[in-house]
C-alpha positions as CSV (number, residue, x, y, z in Angstrom):
1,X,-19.7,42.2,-6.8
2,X,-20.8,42.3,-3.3
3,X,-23.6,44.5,-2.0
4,X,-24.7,42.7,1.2
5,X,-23.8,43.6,4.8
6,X,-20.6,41.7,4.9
7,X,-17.4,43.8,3.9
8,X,-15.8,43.8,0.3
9,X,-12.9,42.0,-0.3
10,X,-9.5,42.7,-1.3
11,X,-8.6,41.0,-3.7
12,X,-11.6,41.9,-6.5
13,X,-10.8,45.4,-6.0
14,X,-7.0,45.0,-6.7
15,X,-8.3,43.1,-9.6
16,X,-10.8,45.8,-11.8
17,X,-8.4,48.7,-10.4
18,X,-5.6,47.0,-12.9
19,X,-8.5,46.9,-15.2
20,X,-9.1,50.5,-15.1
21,X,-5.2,50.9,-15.1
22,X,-5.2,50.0,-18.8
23,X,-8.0,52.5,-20.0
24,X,-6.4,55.1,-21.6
25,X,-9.9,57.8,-22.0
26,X,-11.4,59.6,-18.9
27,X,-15.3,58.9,-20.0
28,X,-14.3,55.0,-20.6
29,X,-12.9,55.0,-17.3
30,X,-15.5,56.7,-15.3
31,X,-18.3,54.4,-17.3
32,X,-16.3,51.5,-16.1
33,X,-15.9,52.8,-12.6
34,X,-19.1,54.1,-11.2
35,X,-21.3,51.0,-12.0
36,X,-19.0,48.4,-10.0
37,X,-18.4,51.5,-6.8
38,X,-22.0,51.3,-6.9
39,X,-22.1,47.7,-7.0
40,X,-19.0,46.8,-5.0
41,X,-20.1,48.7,-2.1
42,X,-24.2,48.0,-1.9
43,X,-24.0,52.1,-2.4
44,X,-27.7,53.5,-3.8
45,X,-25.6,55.2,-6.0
46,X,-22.3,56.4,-7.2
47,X,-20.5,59.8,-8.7
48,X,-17.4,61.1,-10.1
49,X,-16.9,65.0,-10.0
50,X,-13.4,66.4,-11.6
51,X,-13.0,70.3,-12.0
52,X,-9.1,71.3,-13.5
53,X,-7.7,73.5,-16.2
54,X,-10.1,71.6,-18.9
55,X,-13.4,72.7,-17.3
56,X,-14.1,76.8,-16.6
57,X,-14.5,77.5,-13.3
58,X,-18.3,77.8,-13.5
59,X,-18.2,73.6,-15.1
60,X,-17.5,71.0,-13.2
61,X,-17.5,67.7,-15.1
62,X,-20.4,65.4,-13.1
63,X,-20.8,61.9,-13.5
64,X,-23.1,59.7,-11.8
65,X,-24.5,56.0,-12.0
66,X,-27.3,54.6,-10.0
67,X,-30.0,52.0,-10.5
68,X,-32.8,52.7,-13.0
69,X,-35.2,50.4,-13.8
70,X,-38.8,50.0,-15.9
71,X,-39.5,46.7,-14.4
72,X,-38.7,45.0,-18.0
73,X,-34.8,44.8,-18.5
74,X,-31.8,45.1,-16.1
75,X,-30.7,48.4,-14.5
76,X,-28.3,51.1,-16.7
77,X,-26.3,53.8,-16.1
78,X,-27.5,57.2,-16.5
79,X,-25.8,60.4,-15.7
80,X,-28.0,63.0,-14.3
81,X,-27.7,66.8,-13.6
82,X,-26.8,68.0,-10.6
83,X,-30.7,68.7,-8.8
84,X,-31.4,65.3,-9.8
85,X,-29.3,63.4,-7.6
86,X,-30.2,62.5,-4.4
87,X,-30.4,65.2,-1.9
88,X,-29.0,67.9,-4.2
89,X,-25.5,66.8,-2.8
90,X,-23.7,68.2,-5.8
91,X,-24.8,71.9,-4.9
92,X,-23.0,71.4,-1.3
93,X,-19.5,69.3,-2.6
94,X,-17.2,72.4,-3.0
95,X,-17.1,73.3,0.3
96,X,-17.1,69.5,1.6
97,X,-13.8,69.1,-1.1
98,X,-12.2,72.3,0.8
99,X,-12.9,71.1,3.9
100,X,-11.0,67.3,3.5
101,X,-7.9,69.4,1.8
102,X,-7.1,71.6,5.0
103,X,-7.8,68.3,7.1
104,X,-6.0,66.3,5.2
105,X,-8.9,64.0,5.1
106,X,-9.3,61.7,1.7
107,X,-12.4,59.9,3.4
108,X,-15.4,62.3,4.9
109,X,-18.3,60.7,5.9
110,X,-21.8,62.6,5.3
111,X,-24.6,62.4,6.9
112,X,-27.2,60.4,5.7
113,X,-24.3,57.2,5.0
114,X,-23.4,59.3,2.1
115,X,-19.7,59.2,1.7
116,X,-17.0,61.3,0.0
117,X,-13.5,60.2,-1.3
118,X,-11.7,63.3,-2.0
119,X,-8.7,63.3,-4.4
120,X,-5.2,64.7,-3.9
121,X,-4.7,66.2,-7.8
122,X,-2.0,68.8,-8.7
123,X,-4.2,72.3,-10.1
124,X,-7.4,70.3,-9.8
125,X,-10.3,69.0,-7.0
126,X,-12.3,66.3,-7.3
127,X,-14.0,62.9,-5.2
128,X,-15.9,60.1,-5.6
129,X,-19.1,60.4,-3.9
130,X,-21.0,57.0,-2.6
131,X,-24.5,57.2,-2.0
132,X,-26.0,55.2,1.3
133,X,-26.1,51.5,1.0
134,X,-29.0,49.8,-0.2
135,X,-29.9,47.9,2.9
136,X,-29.8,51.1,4.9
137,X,-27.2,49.9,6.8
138,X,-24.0,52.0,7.3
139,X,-20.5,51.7,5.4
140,X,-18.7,49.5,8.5
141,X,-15.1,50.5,9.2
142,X,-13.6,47.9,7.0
143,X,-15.4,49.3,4.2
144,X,-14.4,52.7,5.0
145,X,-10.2,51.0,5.3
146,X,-11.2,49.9,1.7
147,X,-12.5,53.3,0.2
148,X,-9.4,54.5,1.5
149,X,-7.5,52.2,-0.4
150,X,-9.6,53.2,-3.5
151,X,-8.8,56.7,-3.2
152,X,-5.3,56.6,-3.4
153,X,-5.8,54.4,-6.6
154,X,-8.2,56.8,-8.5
155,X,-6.0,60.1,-7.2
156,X,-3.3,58.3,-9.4
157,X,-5.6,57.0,-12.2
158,X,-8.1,60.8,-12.9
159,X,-4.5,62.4,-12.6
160,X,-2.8,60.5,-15.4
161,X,-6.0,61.2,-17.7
162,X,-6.3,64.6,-16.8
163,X,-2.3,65.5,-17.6
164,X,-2.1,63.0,-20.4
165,X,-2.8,65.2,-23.7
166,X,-5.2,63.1,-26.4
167,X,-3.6,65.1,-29.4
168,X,-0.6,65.0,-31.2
169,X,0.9,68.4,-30.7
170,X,2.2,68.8,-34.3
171,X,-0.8,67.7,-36.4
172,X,-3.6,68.3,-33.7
173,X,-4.7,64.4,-34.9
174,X,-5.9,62.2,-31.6
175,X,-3.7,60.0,-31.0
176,X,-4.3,56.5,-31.9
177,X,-5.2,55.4,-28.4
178,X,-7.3,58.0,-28.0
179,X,-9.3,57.9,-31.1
180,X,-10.1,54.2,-30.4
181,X,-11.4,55.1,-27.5
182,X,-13.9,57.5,-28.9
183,X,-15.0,55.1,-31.1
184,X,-15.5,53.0,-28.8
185,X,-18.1,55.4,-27.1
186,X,-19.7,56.4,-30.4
187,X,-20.4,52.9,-31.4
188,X,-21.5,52.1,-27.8
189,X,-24.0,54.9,-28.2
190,X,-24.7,54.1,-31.7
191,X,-26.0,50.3,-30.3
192,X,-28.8,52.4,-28.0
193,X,-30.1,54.6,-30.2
194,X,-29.7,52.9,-33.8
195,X,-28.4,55.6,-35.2
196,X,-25.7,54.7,-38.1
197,X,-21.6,55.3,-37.9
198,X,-19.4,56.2,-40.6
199,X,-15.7,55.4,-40.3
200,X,-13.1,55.9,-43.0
201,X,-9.6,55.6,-43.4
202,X,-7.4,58.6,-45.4
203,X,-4.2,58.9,-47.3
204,X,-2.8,61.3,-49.1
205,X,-1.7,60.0,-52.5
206,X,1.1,62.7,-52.9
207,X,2.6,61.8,-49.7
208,X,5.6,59.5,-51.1
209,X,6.3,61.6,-53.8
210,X,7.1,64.6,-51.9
211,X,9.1,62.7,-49.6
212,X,11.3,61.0,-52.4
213,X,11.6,64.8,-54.1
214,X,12.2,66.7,-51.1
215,X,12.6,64.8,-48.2
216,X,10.7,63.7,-44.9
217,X,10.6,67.2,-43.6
218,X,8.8,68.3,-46.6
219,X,6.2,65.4,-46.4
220,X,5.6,66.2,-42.8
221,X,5.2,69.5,-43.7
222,X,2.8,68.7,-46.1
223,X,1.4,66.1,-43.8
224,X,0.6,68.8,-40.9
225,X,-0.9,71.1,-43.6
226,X,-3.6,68.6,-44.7
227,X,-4.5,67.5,-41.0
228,X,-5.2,70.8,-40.0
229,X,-7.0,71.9,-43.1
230,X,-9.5,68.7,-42.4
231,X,-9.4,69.4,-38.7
232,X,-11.6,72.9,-39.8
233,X,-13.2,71.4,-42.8
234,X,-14.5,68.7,-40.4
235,X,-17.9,68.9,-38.2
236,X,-17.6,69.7,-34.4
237,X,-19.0,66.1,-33.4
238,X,-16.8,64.2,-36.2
239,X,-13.3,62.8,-35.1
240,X,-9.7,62.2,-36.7
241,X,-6.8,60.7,-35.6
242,X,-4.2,58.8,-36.2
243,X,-4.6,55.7,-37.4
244,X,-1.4,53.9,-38.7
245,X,2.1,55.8,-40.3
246,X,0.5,58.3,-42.2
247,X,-2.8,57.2,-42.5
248,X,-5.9,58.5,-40.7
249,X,-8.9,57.9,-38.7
250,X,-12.4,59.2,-39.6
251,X,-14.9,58.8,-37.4
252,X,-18.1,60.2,-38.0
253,X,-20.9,60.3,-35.6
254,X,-24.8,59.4,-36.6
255,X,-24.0,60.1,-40.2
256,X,-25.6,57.3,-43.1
257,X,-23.1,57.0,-45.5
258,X,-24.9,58.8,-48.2
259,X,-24.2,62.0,-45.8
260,X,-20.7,60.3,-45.4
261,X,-20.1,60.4,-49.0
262,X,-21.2,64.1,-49.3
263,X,-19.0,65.3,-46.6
264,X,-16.7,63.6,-47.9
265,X,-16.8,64.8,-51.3
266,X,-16.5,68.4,-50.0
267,X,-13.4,67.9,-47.7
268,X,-10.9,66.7,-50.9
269,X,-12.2,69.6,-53.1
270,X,-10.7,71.6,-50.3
271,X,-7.7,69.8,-50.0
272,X,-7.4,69.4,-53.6
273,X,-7.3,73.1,-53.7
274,X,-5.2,73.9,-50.8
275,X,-1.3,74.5,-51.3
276,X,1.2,73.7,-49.0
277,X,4.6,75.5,-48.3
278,X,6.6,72.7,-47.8
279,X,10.2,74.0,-48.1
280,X,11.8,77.6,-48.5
281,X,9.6,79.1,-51.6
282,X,8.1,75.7,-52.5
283,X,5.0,74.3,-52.0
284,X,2.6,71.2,-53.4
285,X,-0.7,70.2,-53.9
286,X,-2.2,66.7,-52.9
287,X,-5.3,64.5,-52.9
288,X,-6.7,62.2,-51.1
289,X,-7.7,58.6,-51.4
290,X,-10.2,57.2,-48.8
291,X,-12.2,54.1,-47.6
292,X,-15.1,54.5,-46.2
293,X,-17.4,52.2,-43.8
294,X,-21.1,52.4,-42.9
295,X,-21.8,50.6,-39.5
296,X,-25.5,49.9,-39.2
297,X,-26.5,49.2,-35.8
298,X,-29.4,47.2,-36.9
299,X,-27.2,44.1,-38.0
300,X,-26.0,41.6,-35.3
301,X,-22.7,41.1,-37.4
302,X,-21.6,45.2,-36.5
303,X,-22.8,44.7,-32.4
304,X,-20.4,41.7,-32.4
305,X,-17.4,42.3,-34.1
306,X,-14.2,44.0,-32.8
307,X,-13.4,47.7,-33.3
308,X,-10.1,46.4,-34.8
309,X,-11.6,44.5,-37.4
310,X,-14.4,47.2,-38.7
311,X,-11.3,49.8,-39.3
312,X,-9.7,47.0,-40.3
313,X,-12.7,46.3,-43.3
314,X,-12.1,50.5,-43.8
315,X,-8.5,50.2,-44.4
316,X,-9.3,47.3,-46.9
317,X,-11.2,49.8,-48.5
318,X,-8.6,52.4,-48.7
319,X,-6.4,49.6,-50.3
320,X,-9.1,49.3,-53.3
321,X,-9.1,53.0,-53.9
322,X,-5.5,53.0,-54.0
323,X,-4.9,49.6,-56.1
324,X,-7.7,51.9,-58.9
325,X,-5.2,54.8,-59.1
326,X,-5.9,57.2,-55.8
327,X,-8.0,60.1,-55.7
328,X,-11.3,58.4,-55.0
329,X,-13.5,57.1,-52.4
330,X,-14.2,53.6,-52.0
331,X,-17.7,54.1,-49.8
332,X,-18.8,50.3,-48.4
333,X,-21.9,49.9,-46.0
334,X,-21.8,46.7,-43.4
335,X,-24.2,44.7,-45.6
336,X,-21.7,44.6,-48.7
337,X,-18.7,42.6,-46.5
338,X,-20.6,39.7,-47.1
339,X,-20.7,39.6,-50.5
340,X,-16.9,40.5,-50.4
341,X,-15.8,37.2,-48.5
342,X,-14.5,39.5,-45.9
C-alpha cells in the first residue's frame, strides 16, 4: 500500500473493498479495514466508530489502528480507549457526525489533517476517522475524491453487518457463517497469548428416532429445546452454532481440555435430565454424543492449518463417539492427530 506523497490508486482499493465484501463478521471486517486505511493513505492512524440499536446510547463501539512499535518486531494493531488517541478526537466526533448529516457532507476535513468520513446508515451514526499523514503533508484533493469513494463503500458494507442478524431466530444457534468467524478471532487471539482452545462438535443421539416416530416437527421441536437449554448451561465467553444439519459447533475460549471435559460432562447431565414437549401431551428425553478438540497454540501444526480442517478433526471425533454407541465424549488434544494418521 502506498503511504508517500503521491495519491492512491484506484484500482487496489476496488480490489481489498471486494475483499471486505466477502467478510461476513463486523470485528473481522474492521481488523481487516483499519490497518490498510492506515496504510493506504500514509494516515498516523485510523478509526472506526459505529453507534446503532446494538450499542446503548451511552456506548459507542470504537475501533482504532495505528503504528506501535518496540523497536524489535513489526508494527500491530491495537485498539485503544477513547483519551488515548490522538488529540482526544473521539470526545469531540458526535457533534462533528451531526454536523456532516445536516450538510450533507460524507467527507469533513479537521484541523490538524485529521479527516472524517461520515456514514449514511438507516437508525445509526458512524465515520471513519483518518489521522494526519505521516509525512505531515496534507490529504491532496485526489485523495480526498478517493475517501469519497471509500465512504460510499463502507456506508453499504457497516450497514449490511449491522442489519444482518448472526443467530438463527428459532434455536438462537450462530449461524454457521458467523460462528466461523468467531473462531476465527478466538484462535487469532489464542496465537498471541498462548492460551489453549477447545472446540467440539455435538449431536443428539435421539434426534433420528424422534423424527422416524413423530415426525420432523417433533425432532425440531426437540432440536430447539436442547439448543436453548445448552445456550444457558453454557459460559458467557463460550460459543455455539451451527455447524452442519443438526450438528453443532462448540467453541470454547481459553479452556485446556481437562476444563473442556468437565464442562462438558456437566452440560449432558443437564440435558440428559431435561424433557422436551415435542407434540400435544408428549415429550422425550435425549443425550448427547460429542467430539472434542484441544488446539494448543504452542504447536506449529495448529498455527498453520485451516479452521476447516481442525472442526473437521472434531467432527471425526464425533464420528468415533457415535460408531461406540453415542452418549459419550470422545475428548482428543492436537498432539494425538499424529498418532491417528490424521
Amino acid at each position: 500500500m502506498p503511504n508517500s506523497a503521491s495519491s492512491p490508486a484506484l484500482a487496489p482499493l476496488t480490489s481489498w473493498l471486494a475483499e471486505l465484501g466477502r467478510i461476513r463478521d463486523l470485528d473481522r471486517l474492521v481488523d481487516h479495514l483499519l490497518p490498510k486505511v492506515r496504510h493506504y493513505f500514509g494516515a498516523t492512524y485510523s478509526g472506526l466508530l459505529l453507534r446503532s440499536k446494538r450499542h446503548s446510547a451511552a456506548r459507542v463501539a470504537a475501533y482504532c489502528h495505528r503504528r506501535v512499535t518496540d523497536g524489535s518486531g513489526p508494527e500491530r494493531s491495537v485498539v485503544h480507549v477513547p483519551d488515548e488517541i490522538p488529540d482526544s478526537r473521539w470526545q469531540k466526533l458526535e457533534p462533528l457526525f451531526a454536523l456532516s448529516r445536516s450538510a450533507a457532507q460524507r467527507l469533513v476535513m479537521l484541523e490538524g489533517g485529521h479527516v472524517l468520513l461520515a456514514f449514511e446508515l438507516r437508525d445509526a451514526w458512524g465515520g471513519l476517522l483518518l489521522g494526519p499523514r505521516e509525512d505531515r503533508r496534507g490529504h491532496s484533493i485526489a485523495t480526498q475524491e478517493l475517501l469519497g469513494f471509500l465512504s460510499l463503500h463502507l456506508s453499504s458494507l457497516v450497514e449490511r453487518h449491522l442489519l444482518e442478524d448472526p443467530f438463527e431466530a428459532l434455536t438462537g444457534l450462530l449461524r454457521r457463517n458467523a460462528v466461523f468467524e468467531h473462531l476465527h478471532r478466538e484462535l487469532d487471539n489464542a496465537s498471541l497469548d498462548g492460551d489453549p482452545v477447545t472446540i467440539g462438535i455435538v449431536q443428539l443421539d435421539q434426534l433420528d428416532a424422534v423424527h422416524s416416530e413423530l415426525g420432523s416437527r417433533a425432532a425440531e421441536r426437540l432440536f430447539n429445546t436442547v439448543c436453548a437449554e445448552m445456550r444457558s448451561a453454557l459460559r458467557p465467553t463460550d460459543l455455539i452454532g451451527r455447524y452442519a444439519g443438526h450438528e453443532m459447533l462448540l467453541v470454547l475460549p481459553a479452556t485446556s481440555l481437562v476444563e473442556a471435559g468437565a464442562l462438558i460432562s456437566g452440560l449432558r447431565e443437564r440435558i440428559r435430565d431435561l424433557q422436551a414437549d415435542v407434540a400435544a401431551g408428549v415429550s422425550r428425553t435425549t443425550t448427547l454424543s460429542i467430539g472434542l478438540l484441544a488446539l494448543e497454540y504452542g504447536s506449529p501444526a495448529v498455527s498453520s492449518s485451516r479452521i476447516e480442517d481442525l472442526v473437521g478433526v472434531a467432527d471425526f471425533a464425533l464420528l468415533r463417539a457415535r460408531e461406540q454407541g453415542g452418549d459419550q465424549v470422545q475428548k482428543w488434544s492436537w498432539r494425538q492427530i499424529g498418532r491417528l494418521g490424521l
